[in-house]
N, C-alpha and C positions, 0 to 999 in steps of 0.2 A: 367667381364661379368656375374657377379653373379646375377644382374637385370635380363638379360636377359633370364638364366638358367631357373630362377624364371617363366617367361612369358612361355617360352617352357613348364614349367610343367602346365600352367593354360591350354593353347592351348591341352593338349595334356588330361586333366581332360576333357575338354569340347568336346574335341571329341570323347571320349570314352561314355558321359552321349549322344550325339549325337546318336550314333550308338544303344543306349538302347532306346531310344523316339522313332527312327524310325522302329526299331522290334516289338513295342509296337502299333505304328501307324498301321504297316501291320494286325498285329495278330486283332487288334480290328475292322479292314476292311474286313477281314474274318468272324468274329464270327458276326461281323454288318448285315451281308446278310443272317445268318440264322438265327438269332432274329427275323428278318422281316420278313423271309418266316415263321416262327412261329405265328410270331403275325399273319399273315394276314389270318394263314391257322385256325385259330381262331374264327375270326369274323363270318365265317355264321353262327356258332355253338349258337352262343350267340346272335345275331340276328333272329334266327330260334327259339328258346327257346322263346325270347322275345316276337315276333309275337303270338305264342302259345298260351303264358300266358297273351297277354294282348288279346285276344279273350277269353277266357275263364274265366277271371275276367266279361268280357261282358255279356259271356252265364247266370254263375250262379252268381246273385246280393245278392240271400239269405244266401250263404258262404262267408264268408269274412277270408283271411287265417290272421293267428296274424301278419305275417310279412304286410299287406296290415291296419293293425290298428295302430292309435296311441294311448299312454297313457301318465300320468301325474307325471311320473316317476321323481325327478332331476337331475337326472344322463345323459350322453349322452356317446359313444362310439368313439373311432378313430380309424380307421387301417391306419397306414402307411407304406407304402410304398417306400423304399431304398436301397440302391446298397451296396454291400459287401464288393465291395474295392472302395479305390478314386484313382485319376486320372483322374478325368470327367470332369472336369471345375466346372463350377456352381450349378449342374444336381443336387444335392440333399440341397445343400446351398437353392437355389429356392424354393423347395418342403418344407421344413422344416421350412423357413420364413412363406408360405402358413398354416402350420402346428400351428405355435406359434399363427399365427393371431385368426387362429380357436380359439385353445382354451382361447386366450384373452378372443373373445366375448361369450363363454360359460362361462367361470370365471366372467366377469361383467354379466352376467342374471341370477348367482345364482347356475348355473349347473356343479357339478363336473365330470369330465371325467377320464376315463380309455382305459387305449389303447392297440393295438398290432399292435407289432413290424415286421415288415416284410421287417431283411435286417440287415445289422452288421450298420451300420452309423445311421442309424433310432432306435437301441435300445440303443446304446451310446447314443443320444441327447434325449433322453427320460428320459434313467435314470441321466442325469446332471442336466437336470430343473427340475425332482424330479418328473415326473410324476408317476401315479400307473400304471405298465406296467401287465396287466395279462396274460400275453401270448405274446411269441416271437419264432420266426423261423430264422435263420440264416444258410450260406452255402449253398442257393440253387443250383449254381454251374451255367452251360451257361443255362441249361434247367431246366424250374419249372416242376416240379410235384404237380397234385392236390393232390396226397395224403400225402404229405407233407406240403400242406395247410388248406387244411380241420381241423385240430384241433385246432391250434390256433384259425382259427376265426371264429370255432363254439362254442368260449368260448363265444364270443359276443351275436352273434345268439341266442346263449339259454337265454344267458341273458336278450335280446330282447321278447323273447316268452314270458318268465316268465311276463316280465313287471317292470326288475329292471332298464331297461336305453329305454328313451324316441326315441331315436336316434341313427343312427349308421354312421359314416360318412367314407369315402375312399381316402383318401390323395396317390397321387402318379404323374409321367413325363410322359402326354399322347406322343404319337410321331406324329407330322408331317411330318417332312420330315428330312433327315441328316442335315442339318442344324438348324432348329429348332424342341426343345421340347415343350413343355407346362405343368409347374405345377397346379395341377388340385387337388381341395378340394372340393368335390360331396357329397351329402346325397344316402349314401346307402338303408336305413330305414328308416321310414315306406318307402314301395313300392307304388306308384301312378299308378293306374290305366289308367288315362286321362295321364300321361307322357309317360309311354309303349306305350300307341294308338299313341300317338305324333310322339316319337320314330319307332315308326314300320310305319308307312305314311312316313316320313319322307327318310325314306330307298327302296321306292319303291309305287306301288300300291298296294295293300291290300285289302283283302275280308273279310268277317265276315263269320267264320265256324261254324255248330252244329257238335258238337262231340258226338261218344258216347263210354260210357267209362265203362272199365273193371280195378278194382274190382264196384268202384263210384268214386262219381265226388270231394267230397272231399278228399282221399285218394288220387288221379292223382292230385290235384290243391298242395295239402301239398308235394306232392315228388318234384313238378316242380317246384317250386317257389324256394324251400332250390335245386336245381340244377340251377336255373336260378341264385343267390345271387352268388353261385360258381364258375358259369361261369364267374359272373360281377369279382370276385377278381381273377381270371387265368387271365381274360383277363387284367385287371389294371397291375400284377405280367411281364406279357408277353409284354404291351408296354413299361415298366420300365424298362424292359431288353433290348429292342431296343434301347431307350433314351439313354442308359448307354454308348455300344458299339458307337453309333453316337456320341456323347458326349467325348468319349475316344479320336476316332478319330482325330478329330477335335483338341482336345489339345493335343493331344502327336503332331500333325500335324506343330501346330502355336510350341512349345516346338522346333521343329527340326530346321523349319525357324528360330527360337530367337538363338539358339546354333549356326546355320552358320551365324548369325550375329555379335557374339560375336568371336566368332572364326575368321572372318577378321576382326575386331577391334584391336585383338587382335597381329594376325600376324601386321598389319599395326606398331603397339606400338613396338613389337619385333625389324621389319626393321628399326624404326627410331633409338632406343638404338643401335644398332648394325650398325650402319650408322655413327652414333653419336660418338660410341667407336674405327672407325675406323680412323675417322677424327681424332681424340685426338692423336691415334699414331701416325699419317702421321705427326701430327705440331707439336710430340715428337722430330721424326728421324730429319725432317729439321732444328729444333733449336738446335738438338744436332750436326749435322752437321757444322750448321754456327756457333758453340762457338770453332768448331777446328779451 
């Protein structure tokens, strides 16, 4: 019966990796629901900023802040966007193909890029294909903090003002629903005016406000705009994190199903060796029987 021992210790490995996918399923079902109520408690903030700033792009046409200008820069920027641990299924596999493509077609136009990292798997695949990473953030834990965002990618940002990179783009897993993510490659910079009014319509009905402003109107336009970019990357940080937990889910889920599959596979193979070994003795005892 040493087959069978054998089988016993697979049986009894897979049910132990069993009982670890299904702890991992629960805990990511938990942390799943306040991802979400994170992300969602999110959206007016960055929705409301939005509307703000794309009336007031309207108001004053004779300021134009740097982030709303382009130049002729050949550099371009990436922030990505990725998860700290795997376990997720495809969740950053996705995002990261999206990510390569990117910089294919800025590599064929001529345009070098530099990036930050936002997330232990996104700074690994950065620095393997040898990209220039300037800036990375890793460990942000279940909940972001902006103020542990804000430095790295006001490495960009300024880079941007100055006018050493043409573009800034936002790589990250919007969320739709637990079941499905969406990898999403968006231009951050230059900011469009006529996309915010799009955007802000598109969320509702909309008025056109005169404001008036204390200390002046470029002073208010420059603080809101570098808060508006902020918000855009909490919020990208904040669906990422949703995607991740749903994403978990979901595989540790399928993970448990494939282990109780194997696992009566596997009993089944057991019962017939040992079905099989018992038969052998049975036609032992009888032919030793019939040679008395």
């Amino acid at each position: 019966m040493a087959a069978g021992k054998e089988i016993r210790g697979k049986i009894k490995s897979v049910e132990n990796t069993k009982k670890i996918t299904k702890a991992m399923e629960m805990v990511a079902a938990s942390k799943m629901r306040k991802a979400q109520q994170r992300m969602h408690a999110a959206r007016p903030y960055s929705e409301k900023v939005r509307n703000i700033a794309a009336n007031l792009g309207k108001a004053n046409p004779e300021y134009v802040h740097p982030f709303m200008q382009t130049n002729d820069a050949k550099s371009a920027g990436v922030i990505v966007v990725t998860t700290d641990k795997g376990l997720c299924g495809g969740l950053n596999t996705n995002v990261l193909r999206g990510v390569t493509t990117k910089l294919r077609e800025l590599q064929a136009a001529g345009v070098s890029t530099q990036a930050v990292a936002i997330g232990n798997k996104g700074l690994g695949f950065l620095n393997r294909i040898g990209a220039q990473v300037v800036s990375h953030v890793t460990q942000l834990g279940d909940t972001p903090h902006l103020d542990k965002l804000i430095g790295p990618v006001k490495v960009l940002l300024d880079a941007y003002t100055r006018g050493e990179v043409n573009a800034v783009y936002l790589s990250y897993t919007r969320f739709i629903n637990t079941m499905k993510q969406e990898p999403v490659v968006e231009q951050l910079l230059p900011l469009s005016a006529a996309k915010m009014q799009e955007e802000a319509q598109a969320s509702g009905p909309q008025h056109d406000w005169d404001y008036i402003y204390e200390p002046d109107a470029q002073s208010v336009i420059d603080e809101l705009l570098v808060r508006y970019v902020e918000a855009l990357v909490y919020q990208a940080v904040a669906e990422n994190m949703a995607s991740e937990q749903s994403a978990r889910m979901v595989a540790m889920k399928a993970a448990t199903d494939n282990a109780g599959s194997v696992i009566g596979e596997l009993k089944l193979v057991y019962n017939k060796t040992r079905q099989a070994a018992i038969t052998k003795e049975l036609s032992e005892i009888v032919a030793g029987a019939a040679a008395v």
